[in-house]
C-alpha positions in Angstrom: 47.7 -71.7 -14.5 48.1 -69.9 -11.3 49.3 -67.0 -12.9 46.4 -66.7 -15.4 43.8 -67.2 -12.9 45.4 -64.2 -11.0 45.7 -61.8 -13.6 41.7 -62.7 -14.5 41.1 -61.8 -11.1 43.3 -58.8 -10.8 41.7 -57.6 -14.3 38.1 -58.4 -12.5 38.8 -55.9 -9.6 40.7 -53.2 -12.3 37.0 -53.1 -14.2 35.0 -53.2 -11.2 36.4 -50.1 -9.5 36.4 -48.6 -12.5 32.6 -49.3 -12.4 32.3 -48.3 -9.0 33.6 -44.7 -10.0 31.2 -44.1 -12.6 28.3 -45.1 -10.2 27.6 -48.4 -13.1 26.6 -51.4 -11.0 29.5 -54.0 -11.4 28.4 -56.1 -14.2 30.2 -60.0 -13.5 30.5 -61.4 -16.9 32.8 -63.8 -16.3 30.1 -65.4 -13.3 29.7 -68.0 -16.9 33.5 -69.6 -15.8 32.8 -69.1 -11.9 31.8 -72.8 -11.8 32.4 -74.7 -8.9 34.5 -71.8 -7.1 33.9 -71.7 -3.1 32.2 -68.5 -1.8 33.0 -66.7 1.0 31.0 -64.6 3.9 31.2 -61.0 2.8 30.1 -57.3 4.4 30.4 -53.7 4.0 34.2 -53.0 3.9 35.7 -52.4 7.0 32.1 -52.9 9.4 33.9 -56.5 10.3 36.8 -54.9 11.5 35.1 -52.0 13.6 33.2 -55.1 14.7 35.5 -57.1 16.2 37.7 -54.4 17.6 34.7 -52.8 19.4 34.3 -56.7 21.3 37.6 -57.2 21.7 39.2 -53.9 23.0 36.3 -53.3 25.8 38.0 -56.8 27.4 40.0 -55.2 28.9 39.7 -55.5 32.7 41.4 -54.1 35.8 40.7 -55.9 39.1 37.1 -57.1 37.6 36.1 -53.8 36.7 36.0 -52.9 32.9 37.9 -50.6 31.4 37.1 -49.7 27.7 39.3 -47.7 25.4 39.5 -44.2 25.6 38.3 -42.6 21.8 35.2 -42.9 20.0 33.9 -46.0 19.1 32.1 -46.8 16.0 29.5 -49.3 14.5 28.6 -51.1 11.5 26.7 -50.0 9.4 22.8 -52.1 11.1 21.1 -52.3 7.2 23.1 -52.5 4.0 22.1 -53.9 0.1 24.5 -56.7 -1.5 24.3 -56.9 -5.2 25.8 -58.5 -8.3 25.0 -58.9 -12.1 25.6 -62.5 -13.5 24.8 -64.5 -16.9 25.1 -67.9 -16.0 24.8 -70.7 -18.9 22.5 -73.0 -17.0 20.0 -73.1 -13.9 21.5 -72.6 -10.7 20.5 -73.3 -7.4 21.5 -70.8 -5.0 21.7 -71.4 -1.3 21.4 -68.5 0.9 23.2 -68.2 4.3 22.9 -64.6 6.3 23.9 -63.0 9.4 20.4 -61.5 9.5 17.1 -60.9 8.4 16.6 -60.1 4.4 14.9 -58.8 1.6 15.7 -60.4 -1.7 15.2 -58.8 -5.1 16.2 -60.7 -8.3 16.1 -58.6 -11.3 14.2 -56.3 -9.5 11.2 -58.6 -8.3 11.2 -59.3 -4.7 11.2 -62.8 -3.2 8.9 -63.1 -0.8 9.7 -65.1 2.7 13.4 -65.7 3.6 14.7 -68.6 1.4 16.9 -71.0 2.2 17.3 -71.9 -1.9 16.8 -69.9 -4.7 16.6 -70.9 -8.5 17.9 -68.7 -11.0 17.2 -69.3 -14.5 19.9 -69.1 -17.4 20.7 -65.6 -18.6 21.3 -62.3 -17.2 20.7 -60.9 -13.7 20.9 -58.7 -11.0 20.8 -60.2 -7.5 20.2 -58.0 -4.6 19.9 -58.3 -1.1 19.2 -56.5 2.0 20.5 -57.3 5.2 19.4 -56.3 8.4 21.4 -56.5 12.0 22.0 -54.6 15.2 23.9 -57.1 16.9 26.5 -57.6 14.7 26.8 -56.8 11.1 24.9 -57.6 8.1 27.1 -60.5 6.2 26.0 -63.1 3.4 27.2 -66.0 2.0 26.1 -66.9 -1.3 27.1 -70.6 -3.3 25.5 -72.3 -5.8 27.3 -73.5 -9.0 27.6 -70.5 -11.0 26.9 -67.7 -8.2 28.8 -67.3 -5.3 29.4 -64.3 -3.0 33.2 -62.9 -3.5 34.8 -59.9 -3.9 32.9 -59.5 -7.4 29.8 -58.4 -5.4 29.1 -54.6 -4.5 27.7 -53.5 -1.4 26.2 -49.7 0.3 24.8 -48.7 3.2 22.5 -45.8 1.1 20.2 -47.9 -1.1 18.2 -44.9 -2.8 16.3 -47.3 -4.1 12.2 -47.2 -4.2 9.3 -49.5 -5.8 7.3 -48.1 -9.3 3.6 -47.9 -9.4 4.6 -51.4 -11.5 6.0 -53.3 -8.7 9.2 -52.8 -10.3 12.4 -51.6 -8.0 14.1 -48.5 -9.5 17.2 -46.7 -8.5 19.6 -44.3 -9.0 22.4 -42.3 -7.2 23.7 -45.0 -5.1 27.1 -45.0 -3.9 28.0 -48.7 -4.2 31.5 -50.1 -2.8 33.5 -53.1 -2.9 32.3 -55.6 -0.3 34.5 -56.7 2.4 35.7 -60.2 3.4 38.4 -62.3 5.2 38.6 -65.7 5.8 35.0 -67.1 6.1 34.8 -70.0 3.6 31.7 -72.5 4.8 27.9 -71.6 6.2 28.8 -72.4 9.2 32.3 -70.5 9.5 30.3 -67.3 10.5 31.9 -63.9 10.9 30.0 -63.3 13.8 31.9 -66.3 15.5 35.0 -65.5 14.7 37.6 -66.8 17.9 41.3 -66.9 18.1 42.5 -70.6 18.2 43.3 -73.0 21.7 45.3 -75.1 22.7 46.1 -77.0 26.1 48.9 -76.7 28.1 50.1 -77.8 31.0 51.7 -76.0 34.2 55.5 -76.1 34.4 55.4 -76.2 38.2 53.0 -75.3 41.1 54.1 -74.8 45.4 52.1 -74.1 48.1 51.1 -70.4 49.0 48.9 -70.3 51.8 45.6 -72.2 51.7 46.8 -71.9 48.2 49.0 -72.4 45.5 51.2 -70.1 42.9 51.0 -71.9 39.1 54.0 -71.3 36.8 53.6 -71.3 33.5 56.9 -71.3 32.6 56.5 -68.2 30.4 54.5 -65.3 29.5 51.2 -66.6 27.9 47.7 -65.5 27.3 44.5 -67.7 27.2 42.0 -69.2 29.6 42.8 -71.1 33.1 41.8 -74.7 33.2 40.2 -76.3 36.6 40.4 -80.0 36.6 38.9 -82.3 39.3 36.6 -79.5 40.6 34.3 -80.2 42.9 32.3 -78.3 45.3 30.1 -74.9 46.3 32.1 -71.8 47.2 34.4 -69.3 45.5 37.5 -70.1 43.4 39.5 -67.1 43.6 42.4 -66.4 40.5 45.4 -63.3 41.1 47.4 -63.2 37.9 50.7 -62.1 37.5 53.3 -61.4 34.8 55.7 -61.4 37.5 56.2 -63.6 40.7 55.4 -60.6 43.0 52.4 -59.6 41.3 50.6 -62.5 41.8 51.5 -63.3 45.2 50.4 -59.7 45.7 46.2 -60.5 45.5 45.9 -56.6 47.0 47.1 -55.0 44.2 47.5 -57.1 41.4 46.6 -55.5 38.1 43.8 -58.8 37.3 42.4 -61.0 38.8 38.5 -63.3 39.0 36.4 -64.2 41.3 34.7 -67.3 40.7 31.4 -68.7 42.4 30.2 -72.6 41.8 27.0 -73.6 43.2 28.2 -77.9 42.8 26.6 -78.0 40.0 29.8 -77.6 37.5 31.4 -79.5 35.1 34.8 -81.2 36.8 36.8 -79.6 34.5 36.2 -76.1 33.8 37.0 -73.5 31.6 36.8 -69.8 33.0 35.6 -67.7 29.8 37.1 -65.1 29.6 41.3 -65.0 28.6 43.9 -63.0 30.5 47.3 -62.8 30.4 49.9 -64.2 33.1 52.9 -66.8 33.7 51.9 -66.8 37.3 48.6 -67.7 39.0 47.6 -67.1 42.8 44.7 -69.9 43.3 42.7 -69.9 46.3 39.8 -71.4 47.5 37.1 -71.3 49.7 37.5 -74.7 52.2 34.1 -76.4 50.7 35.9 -76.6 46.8 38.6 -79.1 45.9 39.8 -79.6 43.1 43.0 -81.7 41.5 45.2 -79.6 38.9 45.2 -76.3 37.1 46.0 -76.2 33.2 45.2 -73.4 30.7 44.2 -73.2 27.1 46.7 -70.9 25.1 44.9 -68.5 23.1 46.7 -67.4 19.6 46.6 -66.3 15.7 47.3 -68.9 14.1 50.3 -67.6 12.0 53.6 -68.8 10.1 56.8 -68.0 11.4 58.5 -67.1 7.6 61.5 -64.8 9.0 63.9 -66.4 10.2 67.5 -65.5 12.2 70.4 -67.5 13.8 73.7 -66.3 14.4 77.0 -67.2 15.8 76.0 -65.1 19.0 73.8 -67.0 20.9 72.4 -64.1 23.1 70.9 -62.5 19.6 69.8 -65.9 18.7 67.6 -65.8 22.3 66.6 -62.0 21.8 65.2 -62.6 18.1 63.5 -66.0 19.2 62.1 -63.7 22.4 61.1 -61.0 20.2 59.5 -62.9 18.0 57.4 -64.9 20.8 56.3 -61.3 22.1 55.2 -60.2 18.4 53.3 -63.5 18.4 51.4 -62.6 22.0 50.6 -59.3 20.5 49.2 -60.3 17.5 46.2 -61.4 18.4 42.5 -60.1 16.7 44.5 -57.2 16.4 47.9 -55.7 16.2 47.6 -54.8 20.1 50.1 -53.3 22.9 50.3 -55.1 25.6 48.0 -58.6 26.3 47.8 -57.1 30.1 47.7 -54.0 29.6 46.0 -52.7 27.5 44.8 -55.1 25.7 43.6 -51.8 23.0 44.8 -50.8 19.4 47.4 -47.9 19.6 48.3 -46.9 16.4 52.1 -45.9 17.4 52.7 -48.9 18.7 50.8 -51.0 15.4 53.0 -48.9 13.1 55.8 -50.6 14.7 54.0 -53.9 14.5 53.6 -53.9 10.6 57.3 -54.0 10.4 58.1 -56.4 12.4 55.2 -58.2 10.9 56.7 -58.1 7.3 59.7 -60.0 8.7 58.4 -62.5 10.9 54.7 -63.1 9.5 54.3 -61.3 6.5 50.2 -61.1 7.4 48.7 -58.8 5.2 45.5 -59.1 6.6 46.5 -58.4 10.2 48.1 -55.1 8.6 44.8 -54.2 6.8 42.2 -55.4 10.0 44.1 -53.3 12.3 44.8 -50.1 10.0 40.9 -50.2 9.6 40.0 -50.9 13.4 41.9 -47.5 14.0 40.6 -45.3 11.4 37.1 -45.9 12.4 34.7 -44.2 10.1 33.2 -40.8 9.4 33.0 -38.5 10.4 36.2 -37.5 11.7 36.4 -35.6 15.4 39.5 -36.6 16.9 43.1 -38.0 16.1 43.5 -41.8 15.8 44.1 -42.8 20.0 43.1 -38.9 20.5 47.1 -38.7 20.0 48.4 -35.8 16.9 51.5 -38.1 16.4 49.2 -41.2 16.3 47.2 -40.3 13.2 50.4 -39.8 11.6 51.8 -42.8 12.0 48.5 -44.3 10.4 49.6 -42.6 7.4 53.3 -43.8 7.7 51.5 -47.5 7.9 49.5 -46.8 4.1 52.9 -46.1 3.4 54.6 -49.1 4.4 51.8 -51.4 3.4 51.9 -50.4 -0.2 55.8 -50.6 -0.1 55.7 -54.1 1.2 53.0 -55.8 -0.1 52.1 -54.1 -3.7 48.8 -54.1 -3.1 46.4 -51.3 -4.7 43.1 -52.8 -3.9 42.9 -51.7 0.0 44.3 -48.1 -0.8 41.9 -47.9 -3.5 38.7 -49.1 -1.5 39.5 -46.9 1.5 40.7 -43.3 -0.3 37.8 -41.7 1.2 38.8 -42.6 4.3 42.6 -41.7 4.0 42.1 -38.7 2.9 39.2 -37.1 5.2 41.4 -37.9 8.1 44.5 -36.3 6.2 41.8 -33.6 6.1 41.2 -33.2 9.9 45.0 -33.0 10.5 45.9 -30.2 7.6 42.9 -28.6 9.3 44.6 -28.2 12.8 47.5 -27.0 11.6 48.1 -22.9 13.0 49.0 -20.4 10.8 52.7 -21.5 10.3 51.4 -24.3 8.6 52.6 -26.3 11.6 51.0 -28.9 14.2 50.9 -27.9 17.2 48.0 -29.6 19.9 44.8 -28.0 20.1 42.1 -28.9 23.0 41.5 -32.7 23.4 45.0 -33.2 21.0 47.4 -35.3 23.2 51.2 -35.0 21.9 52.5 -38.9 23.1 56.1 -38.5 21.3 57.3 -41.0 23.9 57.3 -41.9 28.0 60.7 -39.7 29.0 60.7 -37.6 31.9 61.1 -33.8 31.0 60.5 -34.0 27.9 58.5 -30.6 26.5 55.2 -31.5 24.1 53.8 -27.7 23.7 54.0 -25.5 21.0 55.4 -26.3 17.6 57.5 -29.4 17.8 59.7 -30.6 15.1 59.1 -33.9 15.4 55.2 -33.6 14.8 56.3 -31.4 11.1 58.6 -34.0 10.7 56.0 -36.9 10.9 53.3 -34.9 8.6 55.5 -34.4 6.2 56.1 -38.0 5.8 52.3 -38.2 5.9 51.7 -35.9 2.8 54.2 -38.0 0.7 52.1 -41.1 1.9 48.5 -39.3 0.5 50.2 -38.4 -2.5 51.3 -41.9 -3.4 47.7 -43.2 -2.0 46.0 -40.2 -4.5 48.2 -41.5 -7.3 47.1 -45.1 -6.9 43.1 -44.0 -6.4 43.6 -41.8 -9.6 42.8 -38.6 -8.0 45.7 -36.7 -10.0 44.8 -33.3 -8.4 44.7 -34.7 -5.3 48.4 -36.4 -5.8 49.2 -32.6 -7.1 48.2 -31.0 -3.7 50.0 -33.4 -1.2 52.9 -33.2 -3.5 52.9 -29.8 -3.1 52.6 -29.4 0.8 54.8 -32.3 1.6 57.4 -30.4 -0.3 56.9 -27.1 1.4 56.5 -28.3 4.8 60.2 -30.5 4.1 61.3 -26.9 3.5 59.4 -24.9 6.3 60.9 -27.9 8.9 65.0 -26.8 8.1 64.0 -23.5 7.7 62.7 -23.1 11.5 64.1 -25.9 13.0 67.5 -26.7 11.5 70.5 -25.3 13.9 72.8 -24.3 11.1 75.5 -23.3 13.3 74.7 -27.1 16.0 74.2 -28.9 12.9 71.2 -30.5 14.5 67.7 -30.5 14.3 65.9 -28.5 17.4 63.2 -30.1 19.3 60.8 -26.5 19.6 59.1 -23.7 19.2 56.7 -21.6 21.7 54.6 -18.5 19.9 57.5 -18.1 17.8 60.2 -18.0 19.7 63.1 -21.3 19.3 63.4 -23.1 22.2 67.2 -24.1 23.7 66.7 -28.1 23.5 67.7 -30.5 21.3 66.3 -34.1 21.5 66.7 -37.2 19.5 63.4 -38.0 17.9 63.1 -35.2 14.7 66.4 -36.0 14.7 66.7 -39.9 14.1 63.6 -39.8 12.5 65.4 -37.3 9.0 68.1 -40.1 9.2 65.4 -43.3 7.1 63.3 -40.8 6.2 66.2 -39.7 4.1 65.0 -35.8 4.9 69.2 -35.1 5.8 71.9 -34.8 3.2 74.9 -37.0 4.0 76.7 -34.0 6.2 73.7 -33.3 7.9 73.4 -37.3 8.9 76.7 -37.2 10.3 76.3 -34.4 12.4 73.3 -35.9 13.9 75.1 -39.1 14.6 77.9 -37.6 16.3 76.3 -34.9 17.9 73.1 -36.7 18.9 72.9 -39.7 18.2 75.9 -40.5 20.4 76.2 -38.1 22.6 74.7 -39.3 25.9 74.2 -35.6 27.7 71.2 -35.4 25.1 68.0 -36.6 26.8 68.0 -40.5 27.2 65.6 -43.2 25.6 64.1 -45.5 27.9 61.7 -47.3 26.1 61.6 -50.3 23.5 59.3 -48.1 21.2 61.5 -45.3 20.7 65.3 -47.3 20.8 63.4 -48.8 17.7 63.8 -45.9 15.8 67.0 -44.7 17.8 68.9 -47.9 16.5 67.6 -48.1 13.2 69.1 -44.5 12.6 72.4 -45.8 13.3 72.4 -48.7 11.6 71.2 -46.8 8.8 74.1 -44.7 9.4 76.1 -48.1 9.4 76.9 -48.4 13.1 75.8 -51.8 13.3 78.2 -53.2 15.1 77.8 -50.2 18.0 73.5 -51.6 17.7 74.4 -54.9 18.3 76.4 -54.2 21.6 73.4 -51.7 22.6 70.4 -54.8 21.6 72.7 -57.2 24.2 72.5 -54.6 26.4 69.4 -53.5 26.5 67.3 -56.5 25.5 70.0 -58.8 27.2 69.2 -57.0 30.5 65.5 -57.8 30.4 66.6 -61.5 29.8 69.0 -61.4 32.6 66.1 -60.4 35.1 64.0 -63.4 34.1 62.0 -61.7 30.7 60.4 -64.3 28.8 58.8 -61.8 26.8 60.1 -58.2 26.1 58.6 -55.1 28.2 57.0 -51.6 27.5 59.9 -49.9 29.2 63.2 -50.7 30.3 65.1 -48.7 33.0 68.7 -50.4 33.5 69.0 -48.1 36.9 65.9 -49.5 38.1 65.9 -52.1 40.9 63.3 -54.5 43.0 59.9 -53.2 42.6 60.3 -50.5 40.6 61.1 -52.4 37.4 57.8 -53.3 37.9 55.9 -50.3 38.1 54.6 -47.8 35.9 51.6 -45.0 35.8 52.0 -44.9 39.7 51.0 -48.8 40.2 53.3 -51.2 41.7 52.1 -53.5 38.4 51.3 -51.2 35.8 54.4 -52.0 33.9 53.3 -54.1 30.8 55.9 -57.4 30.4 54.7 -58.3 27.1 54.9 -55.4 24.8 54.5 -55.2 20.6 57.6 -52.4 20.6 59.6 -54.5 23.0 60.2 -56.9 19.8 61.6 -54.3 17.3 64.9 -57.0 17.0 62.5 -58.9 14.4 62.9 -55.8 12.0 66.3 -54.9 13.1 68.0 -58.1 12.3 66.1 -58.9 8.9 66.0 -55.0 7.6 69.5 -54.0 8.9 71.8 -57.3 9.2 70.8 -59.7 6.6 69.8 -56.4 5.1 66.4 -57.3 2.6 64.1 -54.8 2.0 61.9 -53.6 -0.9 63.0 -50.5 -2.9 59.6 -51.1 -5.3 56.5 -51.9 -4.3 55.9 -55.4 -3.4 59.1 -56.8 -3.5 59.3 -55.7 -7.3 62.9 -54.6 -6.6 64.3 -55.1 -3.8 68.3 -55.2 -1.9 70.2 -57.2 0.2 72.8 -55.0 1.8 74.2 -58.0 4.5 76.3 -56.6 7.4 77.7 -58.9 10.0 78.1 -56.2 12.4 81.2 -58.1 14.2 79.7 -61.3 14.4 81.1 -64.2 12.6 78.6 -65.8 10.5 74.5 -65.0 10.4 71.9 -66.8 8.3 68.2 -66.6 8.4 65.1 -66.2 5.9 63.1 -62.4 4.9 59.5 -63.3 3.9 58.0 -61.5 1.1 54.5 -61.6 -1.3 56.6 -64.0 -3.8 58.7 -66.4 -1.3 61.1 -66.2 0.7 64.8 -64.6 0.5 67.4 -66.9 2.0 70.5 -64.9 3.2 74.1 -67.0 4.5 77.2 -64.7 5.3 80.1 -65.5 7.2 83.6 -63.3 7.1 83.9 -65.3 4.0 81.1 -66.6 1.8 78.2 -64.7 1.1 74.8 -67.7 -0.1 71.3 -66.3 -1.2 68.7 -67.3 -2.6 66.1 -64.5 -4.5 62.8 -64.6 -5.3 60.4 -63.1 -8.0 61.4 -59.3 -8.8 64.6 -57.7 -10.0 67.3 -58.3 -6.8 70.7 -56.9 -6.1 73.2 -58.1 -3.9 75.5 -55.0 -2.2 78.5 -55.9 0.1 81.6 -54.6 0.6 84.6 -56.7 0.9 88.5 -56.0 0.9 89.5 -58.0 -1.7 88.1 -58.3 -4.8 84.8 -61.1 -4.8 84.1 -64.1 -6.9 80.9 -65.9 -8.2 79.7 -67.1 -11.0 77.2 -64.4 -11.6 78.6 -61.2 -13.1 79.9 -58.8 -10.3 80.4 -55.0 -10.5 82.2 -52.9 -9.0 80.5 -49.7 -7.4 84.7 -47.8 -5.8 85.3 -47.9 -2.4 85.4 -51.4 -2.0 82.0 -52.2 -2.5 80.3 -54.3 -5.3 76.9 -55.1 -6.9 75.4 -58.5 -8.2 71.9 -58.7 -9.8 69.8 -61.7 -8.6 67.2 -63.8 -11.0 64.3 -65.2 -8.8 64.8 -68.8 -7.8 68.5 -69.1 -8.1 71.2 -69.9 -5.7 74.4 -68.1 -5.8 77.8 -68.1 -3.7 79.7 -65.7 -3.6 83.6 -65.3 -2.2 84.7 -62.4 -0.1 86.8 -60.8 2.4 84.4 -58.9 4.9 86.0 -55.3 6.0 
């Protein structure tokens, strides 16, 4: 029954883009079997999202002074029409719930005041509505028996529509769109309200600093501090720390509040706005008392799916850590750091989305943050004002469709994926390269001495992978000359980038070059980067491995974001069992020095205070950072070895790899359940879901199960897996 009711809907969408595209308004004939179904609060795609991340990322605060983000910022669109067609089999009462002042047209009358209830009479008809709102954006929710406002409705923000010397509305020309929606299921669950969830919690500890006292938490957390038994006229004064010495440090701290009570307060009180801390400075002026401090934890309410445990108990603390920090970042938004900055970088979301699709698997978080950062038109700037930024945004269409299957967002938001792919191909120089033009910043990563000018490889490197992404998103939108042209420059850049770049006689990729000339340097980045992107033949791979990968006089990584992609080279290479001496390392370190959360950067030479600064502050150094928790992606993608080779989990692998540990286990989510993966030195369990699965290992004898298991040479082997079923399977790991 499930199924059916899907494919009805799926069909639903298939003819109502098709409608869209031919400028036909969307005609709802099935609204006759739409009785009973719950409406939801719906807007002009994407205006929610540009919404929220507009309130949310001008939070940010440093010392009490705001600090908002530093690109453009749009707005919702302040007046847009929602329509549908229906023929309903019986008269329907229709309540109407807005986020605005309206002007309601049925079948092309308009209905004068702003009714609460509307009657609509058997038959066919076209419902319109125009919203009105500055504030925040226009939404409606819709719900009698038969109508209800869902995806079926369309929406635009250029109603060319005018009124006949008969009273009668005409129109013609108007772009419509799909509408927009999330999670808004009742009247009174308005978008316009929309708040991350609280809960209480206690203090693990408190001691006396000063005329004062330092509050641990226990942990990093985010949310709002809690003043219980307050009493009094005065100022209540908050320094917030990630570490110990920040707060204790009320000069220089990064945040902090400044609270005034005139007596008149509550007992217990709630500061309103969130921040994020384990420690807290409190100090008070001698006329306020008050008892105890708590905190209400702010979050996204989200499953843990992925799972990991292993026979090394370090990992086991590193994935549970990682996991906590992708929890802290995921917030409204997929967002840095929840000190600093509190904003949505797109580098640092791309990075997100993976980890996402094996802890969370949250589509929605995916699609509300890759809208938040492409904004709308028209286009003036790279995402973040960062070249390599915007094409990550790309790499994240990319991603999403291979994950999750889904057509409908790609579909709605062409437009918008392809003028920014636009702008870009429009800043390349006469190479046909990317190189930064005035108000381009080239990010790459933080590493001392390393050169951003000119032509850089690893900026070719990331467009090309951003032309295959517009050609998969053009194929999927139907725009076949489209698909034709980004096929075509993806495939001539790939060939530009070896011919400039490629060291035949290093056997390396080169990091440079300036007005035509090559510079001497060779870095990592273009060069791990052509290992998963499978740009490197087998030859070339090896070379990089040896002769960059691991060689340690090429310059060093020092941050989470870019060891991401630095270890998932080489355990694409198979050096897994090298990564997971490098993740105890290197995320074992930050443990050792009291991390309870992973950071933006991690210096192992670094000592006392200066593993706590960063951008020439003492405390600019972000302890809770979305790329300090790239373990999530590792483990699942690399060890118990799931990912999806068609869209959506259609066909996927499990290529397990113990890396030198003795047994693993743990759980992969995906859109149609979750895959369940036990190996020890062994035994090999799984359990599949929907979509046509293999199982590859290698093993040094040959294996036995009661499935059918072939043999590939070289000692490795293949098993198909049917969704739902359990199988064992007995090896000898190599």
């Amino acid at each position: 029954m499930r199924d059916s009711l899907k494919k009805i809907r799926l069909h639903k969408l298939l003819v109502g883009f098709i409608a869209l595209l031919l400028f036909i308004p969307f005609s709802v004939e099935a609204q006759t079997s739409k009785a009973n179904e719950s409406a939801t609060w719906i807007w002009y795609p994407g205006d929610f999202e540009i919404w929220l991340s507009n309130k949310m990322q001008v939070r940010r605060t440093e010392r009490e002074a705001v600090f908002p983000p530093l690109w453009r910022y749009y707005s919702p669109y302040p007046l847009v029409t929602f329509q549908t067609e229906v023929d309903i089999p019986e008269q329907d009462e229709v309540d109407i719930h807005t986020e605005g002042p309206f002007q309601l047209l049925v079948d092309g009358k308009q209905i004068y005041g702003q009714p609460e209830t509307v009657t609509i009479e058997p038959g066919k008809h076209k419902i319109s509505l125009k919203v009105y709102n500055q504030e925040f954006l226009p939404a409606i929710y819709i719900d009698g028996t038969y109508i209800n406002s869902d995806e079926s409705w369309i929406v635009t923000n250029e109603d060319k529509l005018w009124i006949d010397e008969e009273g009668n509305a005409q129109q013609s020309g108007t772009p419509w769109k799909p509408v927009g929606s999330w999670k808004f299921h009742s009247p009174e669950d308005k978008p316009s309200e929309f708040r991350l969830k609280t809960e209480p919690w206690a203090a693990e500890s408190t001691e006396p600093v000063g005329e004062g006292e330092l509050v641990d938490f226990g942990k990093e957390t985010f949310g709002y501090i809690r003043v219980h038994g307050l009493e009094g006229e005065g100022q209540l004064s908050l320094y917030y720390g990630e570490s110990r010495e920040e707060a204790l440090d009320s000069a220089r701290c990064e945040t902090l509040d400044y609270i005034q009570f005139d007596g008149s307060q509550p007992s217990t009180y709630t500061h309103d706005e969130s921040k994020a801390y384990r420690y807290v400075q409190v100090q008070t002026d001698p006329t306020i008392k008050y008892d105890s401090i708590s905190m209400l934890y702010e979050y996204l309410p989200l499953d843990y799916r992925g799972e990991f445990n292993s026979s090394d108990e370090l990992l086991n603390e590193i994935w549970d850590v990682s996991a906590y920090t992708m929890h802290l970042t995921t917030r409204e938004f997929f967002i840095d750091g929840i000190k600093r900055d509190r904003w949505i970088w797109s580098g640092d979301a791309y990075q997100s989305y993976l980890m996402n699709y094996y802890l969370f698997f949250d589509e929605a978080s995916v699609e509300r943050t890759l809208l938040a950062l492409r904004g709308k038109e028209p286009v003036t700037a790279h995402i973040n004002t960062i070249m390599d930024y915007s094409l990550y945004w790309f790499g994240g269409i990319y991603d999403y469709y291979l994950y999750t299957g889904d057509t409908t967002f790609i579909k709605k938001f062409y437009p918008r994926i392809k003028s920014l792919m636009e702008f870009v191909l429009g800043r390349r120089n006469e190479a046909g390269f990317l190189e930064p033009l005035e108000g381009d910043w080239v990010f790459i990563d933080w590493a001392d001495g390393l050169p951003k000018t000119g032509e850089v490889s690893f900026e070719q490197m990331l467009l090309a992978r951003s032309l295959e992404a517009m050609a998969v998103s053009a194929e999927i939108a139907g725009e076949t000359k489209d698909q034709k042209k980004y096929e075509e420059l993806a495939t001539e850049l790939k060939s530009k980038l070896f011919d400039v770049f490629w060291d035949e006689e290093e056997q390396v990729m080169q990091h440079q070059r300036i007005d035509g000339e090559m510079q001497d340097i060779v870095t990592r980045y273009a060069n791990m980067f052509g290992i998963f992107f499978n740009y490197f033949d087998e030859e070339k791979k090896q070379s990089v491995k040896e002769n960059v990968l691991l060689n340690d006089d090429i310059l060093q990584i020092t941050t989470p974001y870019m060891r991401f992609y630095e270890l998932e080279a080489l355990c694409a290479m198979g050096e897994q069992e090298y990564v997971l001496e490098e993740i105890r390392d290197y995320w074992g370190g930050m443990l050792e020095l009291g991390a309870t959360s992973f950071w933006e950067k991690y210096d192992p030479s670094e000592e006392g205070a200066d593993q706590l600064a960063m951008y020439g502050r003492p405390y600019g150094k972000s302890l809770c950072h979305a790329w300090g928790a790239s373990p999530v992606y590792l483990f699942g993608r690399y060890y118990l070895g799931v990912q999806p080779t068609a869209p959506g989990y259609a066909e996927y692998e499990i290529r397990p790899n113990l890396g030198g540990l003795k047994w693993m286990e743990g759980k992969v989510p995906t859109p149609n359940g979750d895959i369940e993966v036990y190996i020890d030195q062994k035994e090999i369990k799984l359990t599949g879901v929907k979509g046509e699965g293999k199982l590859i290992f290698k093993s040094k004898s040959k294996p036995r199960s009661s499935a059918k298991i072939k043999s590939l040479g070289e000692n490795e082997y293949e098993m198909n897996i049917e969704p739902g079923k359990e199988y064992r399977v007995s090896y000898r790991v190599l």
